[in-house]
Short mmCIF file of the C-alpha atoms (twelve columns), coordinates in Angstrom:
data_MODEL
# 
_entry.id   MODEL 
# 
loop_
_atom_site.group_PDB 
_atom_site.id 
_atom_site.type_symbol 
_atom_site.label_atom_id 
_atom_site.label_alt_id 
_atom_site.label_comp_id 
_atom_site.label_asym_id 
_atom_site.label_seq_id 
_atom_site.Cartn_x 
_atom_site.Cartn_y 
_atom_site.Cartn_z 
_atom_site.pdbx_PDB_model_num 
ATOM 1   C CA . UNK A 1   0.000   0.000   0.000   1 
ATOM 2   C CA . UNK A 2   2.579   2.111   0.672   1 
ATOM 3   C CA . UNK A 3   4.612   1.707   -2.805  1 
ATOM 4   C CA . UNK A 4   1.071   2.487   -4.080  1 
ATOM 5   C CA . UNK A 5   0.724   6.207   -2.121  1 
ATOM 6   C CA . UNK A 6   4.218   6.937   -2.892  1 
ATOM 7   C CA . UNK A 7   3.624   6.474   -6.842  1 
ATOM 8   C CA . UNK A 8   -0.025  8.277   -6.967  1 
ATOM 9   C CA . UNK A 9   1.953   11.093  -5.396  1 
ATOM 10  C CA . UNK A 10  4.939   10.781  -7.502  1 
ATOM 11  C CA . UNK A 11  2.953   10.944  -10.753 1 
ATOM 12  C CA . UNK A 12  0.140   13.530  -9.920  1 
ATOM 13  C CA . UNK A 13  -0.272  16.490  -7.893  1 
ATOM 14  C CA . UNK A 14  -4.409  17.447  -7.083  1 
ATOM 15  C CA . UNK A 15  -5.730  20.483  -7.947  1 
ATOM 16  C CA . UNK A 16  -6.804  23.190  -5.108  1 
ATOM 17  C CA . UNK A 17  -10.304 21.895  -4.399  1 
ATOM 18  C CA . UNK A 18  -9.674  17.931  -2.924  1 
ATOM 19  C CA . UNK A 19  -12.746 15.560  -1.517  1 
ATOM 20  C CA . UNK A 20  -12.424 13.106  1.620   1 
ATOM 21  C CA . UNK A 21  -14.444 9.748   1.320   1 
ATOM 22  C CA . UNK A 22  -15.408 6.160   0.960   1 
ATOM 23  C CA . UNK A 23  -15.483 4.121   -1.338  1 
ATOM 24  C CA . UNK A 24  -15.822 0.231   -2.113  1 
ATOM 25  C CA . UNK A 25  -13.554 -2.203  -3.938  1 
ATOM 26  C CA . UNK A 26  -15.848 -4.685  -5.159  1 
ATOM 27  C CA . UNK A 27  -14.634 -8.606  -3.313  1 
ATOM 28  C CA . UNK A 28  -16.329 -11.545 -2.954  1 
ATOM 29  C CA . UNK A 29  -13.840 -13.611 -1.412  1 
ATOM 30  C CA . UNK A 30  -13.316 -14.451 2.191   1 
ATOM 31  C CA . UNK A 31  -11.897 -11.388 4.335   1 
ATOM 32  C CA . UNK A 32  -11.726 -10.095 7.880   1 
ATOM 33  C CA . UNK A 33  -11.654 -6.215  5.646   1 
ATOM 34  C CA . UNK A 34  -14.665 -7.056  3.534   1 
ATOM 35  C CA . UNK A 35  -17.760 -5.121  4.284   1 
ATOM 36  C CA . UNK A 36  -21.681 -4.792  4.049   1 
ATOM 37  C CA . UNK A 37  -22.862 -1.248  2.374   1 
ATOM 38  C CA . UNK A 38  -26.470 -1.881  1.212   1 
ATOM 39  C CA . UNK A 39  -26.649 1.934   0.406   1 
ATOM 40  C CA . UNK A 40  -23.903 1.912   -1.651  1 
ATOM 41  C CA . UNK A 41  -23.267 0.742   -5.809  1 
ATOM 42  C CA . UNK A 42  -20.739 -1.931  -4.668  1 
ATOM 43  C CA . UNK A 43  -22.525 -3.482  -1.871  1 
ATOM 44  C CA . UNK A 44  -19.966 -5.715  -0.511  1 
ATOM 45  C CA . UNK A 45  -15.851 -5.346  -0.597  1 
ATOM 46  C CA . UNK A 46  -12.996 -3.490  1.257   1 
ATOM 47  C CA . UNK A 47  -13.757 -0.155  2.069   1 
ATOM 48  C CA . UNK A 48  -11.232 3.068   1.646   1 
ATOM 49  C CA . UNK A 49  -10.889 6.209   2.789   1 
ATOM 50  C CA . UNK A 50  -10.202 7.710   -0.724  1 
ATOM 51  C CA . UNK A 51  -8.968  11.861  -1.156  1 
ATOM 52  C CA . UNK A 52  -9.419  12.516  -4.555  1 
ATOM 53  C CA . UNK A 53  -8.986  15.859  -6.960  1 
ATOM 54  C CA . UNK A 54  -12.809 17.933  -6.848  1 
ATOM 55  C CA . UNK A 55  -12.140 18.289  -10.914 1 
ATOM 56  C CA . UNK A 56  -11.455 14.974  -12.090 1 
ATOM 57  C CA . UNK A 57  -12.168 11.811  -9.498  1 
ATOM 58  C CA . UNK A 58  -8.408  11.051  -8.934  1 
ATOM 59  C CA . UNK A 59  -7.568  9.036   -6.139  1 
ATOM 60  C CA . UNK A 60  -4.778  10.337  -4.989  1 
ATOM 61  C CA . UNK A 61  -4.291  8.676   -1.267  1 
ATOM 62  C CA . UNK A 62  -6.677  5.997   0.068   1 
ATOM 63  C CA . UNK A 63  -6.240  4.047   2.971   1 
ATOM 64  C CA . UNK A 64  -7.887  0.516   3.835   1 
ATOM 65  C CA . UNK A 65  -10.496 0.607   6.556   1 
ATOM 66  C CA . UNK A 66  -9.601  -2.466  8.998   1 
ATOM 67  C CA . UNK A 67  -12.376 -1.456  11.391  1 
ATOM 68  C CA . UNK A 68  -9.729  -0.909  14.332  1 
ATOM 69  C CA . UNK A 69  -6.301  0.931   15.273  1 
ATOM 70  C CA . UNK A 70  -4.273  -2.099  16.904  1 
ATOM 71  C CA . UNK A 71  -6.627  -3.766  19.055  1 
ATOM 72  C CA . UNK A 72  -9.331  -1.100  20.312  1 
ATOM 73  C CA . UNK A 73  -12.363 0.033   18.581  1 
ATOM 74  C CA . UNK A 74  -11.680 3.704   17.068  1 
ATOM 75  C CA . UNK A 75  -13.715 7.204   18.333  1 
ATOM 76  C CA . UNK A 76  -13.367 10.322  16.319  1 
ATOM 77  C CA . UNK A 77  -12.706 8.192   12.940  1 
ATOM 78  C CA . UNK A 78  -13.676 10.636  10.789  1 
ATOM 79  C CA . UNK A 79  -11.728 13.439  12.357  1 
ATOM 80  C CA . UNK A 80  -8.921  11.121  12.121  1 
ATOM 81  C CA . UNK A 81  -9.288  9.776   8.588   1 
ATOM 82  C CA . UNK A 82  -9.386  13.323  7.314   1 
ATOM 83  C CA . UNK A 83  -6.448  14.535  8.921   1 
ATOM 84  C CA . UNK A 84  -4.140  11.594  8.178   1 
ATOM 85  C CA . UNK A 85  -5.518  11.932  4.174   1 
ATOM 86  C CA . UNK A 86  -4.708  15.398  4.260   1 
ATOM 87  C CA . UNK A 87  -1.626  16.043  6.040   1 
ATOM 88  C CA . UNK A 88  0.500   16.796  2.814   1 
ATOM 89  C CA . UNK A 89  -1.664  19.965  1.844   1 
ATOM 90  C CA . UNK A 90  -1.173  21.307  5.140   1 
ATOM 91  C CA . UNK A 91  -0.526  25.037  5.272   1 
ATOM 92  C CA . UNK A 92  -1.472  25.122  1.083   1 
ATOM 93  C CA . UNK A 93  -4.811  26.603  1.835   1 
ATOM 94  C CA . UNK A 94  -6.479  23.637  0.002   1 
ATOM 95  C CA . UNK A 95  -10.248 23.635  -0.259  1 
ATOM 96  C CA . UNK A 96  -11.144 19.689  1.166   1 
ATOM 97  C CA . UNK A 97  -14.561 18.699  0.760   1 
ATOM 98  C CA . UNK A 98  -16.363 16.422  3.256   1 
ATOM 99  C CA . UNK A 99  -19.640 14.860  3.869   1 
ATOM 100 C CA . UNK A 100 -21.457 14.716  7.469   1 
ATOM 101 C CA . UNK A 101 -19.594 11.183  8.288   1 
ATOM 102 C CA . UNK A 102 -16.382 13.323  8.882   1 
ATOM 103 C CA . UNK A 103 -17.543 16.658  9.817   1 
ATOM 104 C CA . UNK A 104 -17.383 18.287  12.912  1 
ATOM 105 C CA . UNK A 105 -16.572 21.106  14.205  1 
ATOM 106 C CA . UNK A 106 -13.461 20.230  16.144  1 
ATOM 107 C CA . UNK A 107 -12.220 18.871  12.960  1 
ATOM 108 C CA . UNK A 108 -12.819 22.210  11.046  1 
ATOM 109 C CA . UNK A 109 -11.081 24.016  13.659  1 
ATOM 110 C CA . UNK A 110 -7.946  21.704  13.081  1 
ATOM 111 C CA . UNK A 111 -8.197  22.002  9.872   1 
ATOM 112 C CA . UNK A 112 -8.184  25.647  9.636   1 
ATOM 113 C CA . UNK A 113 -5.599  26.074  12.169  1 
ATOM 114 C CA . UNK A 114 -3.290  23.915  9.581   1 
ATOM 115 C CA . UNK A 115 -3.736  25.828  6.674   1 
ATOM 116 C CA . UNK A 116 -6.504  23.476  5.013   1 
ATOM 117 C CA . UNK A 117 -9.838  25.308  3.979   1 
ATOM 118 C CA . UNK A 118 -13.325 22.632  4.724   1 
ATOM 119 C CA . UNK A 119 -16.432 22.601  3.352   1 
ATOM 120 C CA . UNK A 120 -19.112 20.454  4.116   1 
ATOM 121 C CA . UNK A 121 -22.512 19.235  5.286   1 
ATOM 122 C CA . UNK A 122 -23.512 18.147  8.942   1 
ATOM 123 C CA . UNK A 123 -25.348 16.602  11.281  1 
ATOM 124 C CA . UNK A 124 -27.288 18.661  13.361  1 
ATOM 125 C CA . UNK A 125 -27.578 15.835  16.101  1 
ATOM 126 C CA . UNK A 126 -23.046 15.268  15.562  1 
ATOM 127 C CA . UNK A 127 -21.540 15.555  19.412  1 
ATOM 128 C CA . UNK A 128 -20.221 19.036  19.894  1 
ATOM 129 C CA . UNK A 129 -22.806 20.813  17.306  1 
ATOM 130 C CA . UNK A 130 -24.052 24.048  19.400  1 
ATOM 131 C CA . UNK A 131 -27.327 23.779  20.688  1 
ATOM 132 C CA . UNK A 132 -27.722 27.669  19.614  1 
ATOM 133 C CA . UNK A 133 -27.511 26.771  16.164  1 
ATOM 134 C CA . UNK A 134 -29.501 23.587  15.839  1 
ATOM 135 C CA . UNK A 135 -33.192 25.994  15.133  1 
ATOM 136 C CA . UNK A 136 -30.995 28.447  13.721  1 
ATOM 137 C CA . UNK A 137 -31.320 29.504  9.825   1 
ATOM 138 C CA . UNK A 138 -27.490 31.537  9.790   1 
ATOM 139 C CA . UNK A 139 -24.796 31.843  11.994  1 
ATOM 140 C CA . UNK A 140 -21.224 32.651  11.847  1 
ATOM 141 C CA . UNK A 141 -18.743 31.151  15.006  1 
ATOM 142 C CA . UNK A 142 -14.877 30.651  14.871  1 
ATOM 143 C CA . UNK A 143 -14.613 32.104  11.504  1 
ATOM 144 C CA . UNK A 144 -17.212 28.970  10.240  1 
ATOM 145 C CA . UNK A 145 -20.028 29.642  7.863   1 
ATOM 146 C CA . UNK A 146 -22.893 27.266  9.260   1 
ATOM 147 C CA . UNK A 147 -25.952 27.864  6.961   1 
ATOM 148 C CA . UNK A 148 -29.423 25.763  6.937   1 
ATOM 149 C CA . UNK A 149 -31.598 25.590  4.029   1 
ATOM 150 C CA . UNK A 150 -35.170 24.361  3.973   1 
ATOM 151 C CA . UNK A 151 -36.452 22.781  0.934   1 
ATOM 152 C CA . UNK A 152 -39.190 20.384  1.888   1 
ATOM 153 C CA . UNK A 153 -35.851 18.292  4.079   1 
ATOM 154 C CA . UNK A 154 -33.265 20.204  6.366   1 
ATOM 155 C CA . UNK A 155 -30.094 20.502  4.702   1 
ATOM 156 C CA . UNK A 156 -27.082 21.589  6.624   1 
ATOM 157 C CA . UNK A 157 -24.037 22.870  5.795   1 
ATOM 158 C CA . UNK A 158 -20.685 24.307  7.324   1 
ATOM 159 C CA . UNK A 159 -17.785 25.963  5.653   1 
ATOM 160 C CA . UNK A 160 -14.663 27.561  6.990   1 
ATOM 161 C CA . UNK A 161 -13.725 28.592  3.255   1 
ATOM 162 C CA . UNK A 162 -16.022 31.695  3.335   1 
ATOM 163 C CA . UNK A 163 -14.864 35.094  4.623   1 
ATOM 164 C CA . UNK A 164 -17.085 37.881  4.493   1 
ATOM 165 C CA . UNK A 165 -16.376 41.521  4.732   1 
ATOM 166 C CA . UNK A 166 -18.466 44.477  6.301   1 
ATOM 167 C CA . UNK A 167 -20.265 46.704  3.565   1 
ATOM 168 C CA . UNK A 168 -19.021 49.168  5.273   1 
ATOM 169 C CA . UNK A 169 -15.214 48.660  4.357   1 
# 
């Protein structure tokens, strides 16, 4: 795996705008790594954590979901996941692009205090999520954009990428 991460790097560089998530290799062999995703294309297979270029799909670093680090259950995967994908675009001001599995907004904090931009949707129910901003249709705290949009479903969304200026400037 790692001769694998060293060529993707070694033969292409991702644009500014980069995406964090899973995906499925399609097995049907026997396999302590093989999982169940009935909401997914590839229903069963070994799951990845995939980063891949916004513009084009490239897969530029993936790593192999075993389901545990050494021999305890994992808490704060996602957090994890996205930080260990994304540590060589630290300090680039990269745009990374997540869905509500990883986000949170201890993560976007991290992020933004290592140079990576993070857009994304969220979970109003996620651990950590203010209270304050669960009925709330717009609000702005530790320079992230959290926004709500109704459209027959509640759609959430939080962004760090956003800076707004006074109209008065």
């Amino acid at each position: 795996m790692k001769y694998l991460q060293e060529r993707f790097s070694s033969v292409y560089t991702p644009g500014r705008n980069i995406a964090v998530d899973e995906a499925m290799i399609k097995f049907q062999g026997r396999s302590s790594l093989k999982q169940y995703m009935p909401k997914k294309p590839v229903k069963r297979g070994i799951k990845v954590w995939v980063l891949g270029d916004s513009s084009n799909g490239y897969f530029s670093r993936l790593e192999v979901y075993t389901g545990k680090k050494g021999n305890t259950v994992e808490h704060n995967l996602g957090t994890r996941v996205v930080n260990d994908l994304t540590k060589d675009f630290r300090g680039k001001w990269h745009t990374v692009f997540i869905d509500n599995f990883f986000n949170s907004k201890t993560l976007i904090c991290q992020l933004e205090e290592v140079g990576i931009y993070c857009v994304g949707t969220a979970r109003k129910d996620r651990k950590g999520f203010p209270e304050s901003l669960k009925k709330a249709k717009f609000n702005s705290r530790c320079d992230i954009i959290i926004m709500l949009y109704l459209s027959g479903q509640v759609a959430m969304s939080t962004s760090s990428h956003l800076h707004f200026q006074s109209a008065k400037q």
